[in-house]
Backbone as a chain_set.jsonl record, in Angstrom:
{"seq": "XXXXXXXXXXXXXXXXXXXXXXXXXXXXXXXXXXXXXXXXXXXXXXX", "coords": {"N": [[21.721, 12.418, 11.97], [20.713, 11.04, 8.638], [18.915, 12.152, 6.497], [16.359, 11.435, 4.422], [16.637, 10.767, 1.18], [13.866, 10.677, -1.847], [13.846, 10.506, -5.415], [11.976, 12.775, -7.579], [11.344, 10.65, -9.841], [10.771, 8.303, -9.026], [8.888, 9.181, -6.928], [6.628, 9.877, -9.003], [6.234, 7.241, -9.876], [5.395, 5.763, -8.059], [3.056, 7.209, -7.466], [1.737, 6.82, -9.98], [1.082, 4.041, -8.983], [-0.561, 3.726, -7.117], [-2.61, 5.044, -7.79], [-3.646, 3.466, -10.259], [-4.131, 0.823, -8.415], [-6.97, 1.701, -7.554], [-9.548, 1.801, -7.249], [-11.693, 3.647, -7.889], [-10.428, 6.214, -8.718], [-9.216, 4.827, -10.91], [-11.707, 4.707, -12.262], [-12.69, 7.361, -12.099], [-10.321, 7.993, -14.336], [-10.854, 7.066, -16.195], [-13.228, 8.015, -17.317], [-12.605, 10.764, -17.757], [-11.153, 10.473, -19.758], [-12.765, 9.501, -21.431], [-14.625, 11.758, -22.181], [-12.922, 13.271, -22.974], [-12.397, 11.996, -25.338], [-14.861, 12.327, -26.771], [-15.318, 14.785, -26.8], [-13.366, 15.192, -28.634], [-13.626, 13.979, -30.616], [-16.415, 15.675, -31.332], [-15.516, 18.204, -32.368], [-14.05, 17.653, -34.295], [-15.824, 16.731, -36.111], [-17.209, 18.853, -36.519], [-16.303, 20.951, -38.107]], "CA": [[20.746, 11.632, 11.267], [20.769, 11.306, 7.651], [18.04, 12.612, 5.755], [16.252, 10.478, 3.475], [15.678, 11.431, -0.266], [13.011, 10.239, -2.958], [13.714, 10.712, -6.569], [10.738, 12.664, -8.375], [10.745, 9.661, -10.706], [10.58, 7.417, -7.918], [7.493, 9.828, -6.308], [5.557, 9.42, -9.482], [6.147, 6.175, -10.05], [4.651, 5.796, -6.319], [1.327, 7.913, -7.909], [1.034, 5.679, -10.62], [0.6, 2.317, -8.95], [-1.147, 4.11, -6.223], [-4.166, 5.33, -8.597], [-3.896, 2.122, -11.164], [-4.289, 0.245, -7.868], [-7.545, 2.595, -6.783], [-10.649, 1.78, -8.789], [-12.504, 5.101, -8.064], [-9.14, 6.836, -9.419], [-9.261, 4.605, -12.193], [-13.253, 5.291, -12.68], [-12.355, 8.679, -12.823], [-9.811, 8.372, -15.135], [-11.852, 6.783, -17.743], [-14.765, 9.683, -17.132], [-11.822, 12.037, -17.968], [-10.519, 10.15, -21.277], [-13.737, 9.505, -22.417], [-14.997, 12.878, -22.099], [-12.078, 14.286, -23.771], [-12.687, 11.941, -26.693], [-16.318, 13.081, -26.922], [-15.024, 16.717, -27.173], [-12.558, 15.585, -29.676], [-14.936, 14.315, -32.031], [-17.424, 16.63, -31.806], [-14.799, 19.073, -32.516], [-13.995, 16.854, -35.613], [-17.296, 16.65, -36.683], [-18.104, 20.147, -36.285], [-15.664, 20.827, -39.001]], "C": [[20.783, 11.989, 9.777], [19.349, 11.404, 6.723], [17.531, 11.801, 4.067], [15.676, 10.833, 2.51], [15.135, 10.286, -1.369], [13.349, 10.618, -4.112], [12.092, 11.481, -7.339], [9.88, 11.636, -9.283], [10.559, 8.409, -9.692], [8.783, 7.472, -7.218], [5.954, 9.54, -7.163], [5.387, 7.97, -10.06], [5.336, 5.397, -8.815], [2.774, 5.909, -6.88], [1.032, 6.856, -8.317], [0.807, 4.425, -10.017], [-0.281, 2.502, -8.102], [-2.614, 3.854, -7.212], [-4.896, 3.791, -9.638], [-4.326, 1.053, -9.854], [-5.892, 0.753, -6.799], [-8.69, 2.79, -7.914], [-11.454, 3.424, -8.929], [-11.911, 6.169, -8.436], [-9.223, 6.233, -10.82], [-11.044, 5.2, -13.024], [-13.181, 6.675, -13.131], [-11.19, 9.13, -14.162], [-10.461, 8.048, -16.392], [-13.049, 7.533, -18.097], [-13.734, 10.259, -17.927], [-11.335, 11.693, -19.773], [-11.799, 10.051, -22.146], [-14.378, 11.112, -22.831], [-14.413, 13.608, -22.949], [-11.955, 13.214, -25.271], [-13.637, 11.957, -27.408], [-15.923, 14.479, -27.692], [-14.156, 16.565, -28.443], [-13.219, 15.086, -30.917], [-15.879, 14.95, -32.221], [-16.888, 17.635, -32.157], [-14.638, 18.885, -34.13], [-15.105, 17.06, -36.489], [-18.1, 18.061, -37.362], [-17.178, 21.046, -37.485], [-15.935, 20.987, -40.576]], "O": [[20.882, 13.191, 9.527], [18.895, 10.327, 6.338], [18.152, 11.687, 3.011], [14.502, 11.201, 2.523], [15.761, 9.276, -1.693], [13.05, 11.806, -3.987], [11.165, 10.715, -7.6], [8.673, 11.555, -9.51], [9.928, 7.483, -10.202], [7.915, 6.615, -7.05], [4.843, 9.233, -6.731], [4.37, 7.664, -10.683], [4.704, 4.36, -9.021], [1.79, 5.178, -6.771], [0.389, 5.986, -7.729], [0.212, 3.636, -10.751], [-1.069, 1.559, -8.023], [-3.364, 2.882, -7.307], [-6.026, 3.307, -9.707], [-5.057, 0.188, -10.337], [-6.032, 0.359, -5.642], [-8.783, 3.493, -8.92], [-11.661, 4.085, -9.946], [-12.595, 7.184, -8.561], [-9.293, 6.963, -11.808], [-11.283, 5.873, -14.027], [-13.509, 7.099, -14.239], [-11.172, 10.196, -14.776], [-10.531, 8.737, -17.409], [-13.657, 7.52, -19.167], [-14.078, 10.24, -19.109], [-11.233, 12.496, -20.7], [-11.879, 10.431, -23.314], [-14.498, 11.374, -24.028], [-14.98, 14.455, -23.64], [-11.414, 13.712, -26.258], [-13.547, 11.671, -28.602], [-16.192, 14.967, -28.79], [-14.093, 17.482, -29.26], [-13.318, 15.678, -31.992], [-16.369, 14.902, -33.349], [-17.768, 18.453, -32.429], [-14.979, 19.69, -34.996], [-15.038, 17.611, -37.588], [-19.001, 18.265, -38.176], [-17.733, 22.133, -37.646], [-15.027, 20.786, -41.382]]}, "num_chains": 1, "name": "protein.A"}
């Protein structure tokens, strides 16, 4: 039997459509970006 291989870029190319296709993945990703551009202007700011 021959053993069937995936490419890593294959695997995350898999992730990504997975999560972009996965609103409570996407919900969280926009928590996570926003958050971190909160921190980066108050960082700015604080300056």
């Amino acid at each position: 039997m021959r053993r069937q291989t995936t490419s890593f870029k294959e695997l995350m190319q898999q992730n990504k459509n997975q999560l972009l296709n996965d609103p409570k993945a996407m919900e969280a990703i926009d928590k996570r970006l926003d958050d971190r551009q909160t921190k980066t202007n108050d960082n700015q700011n604080n300056k």
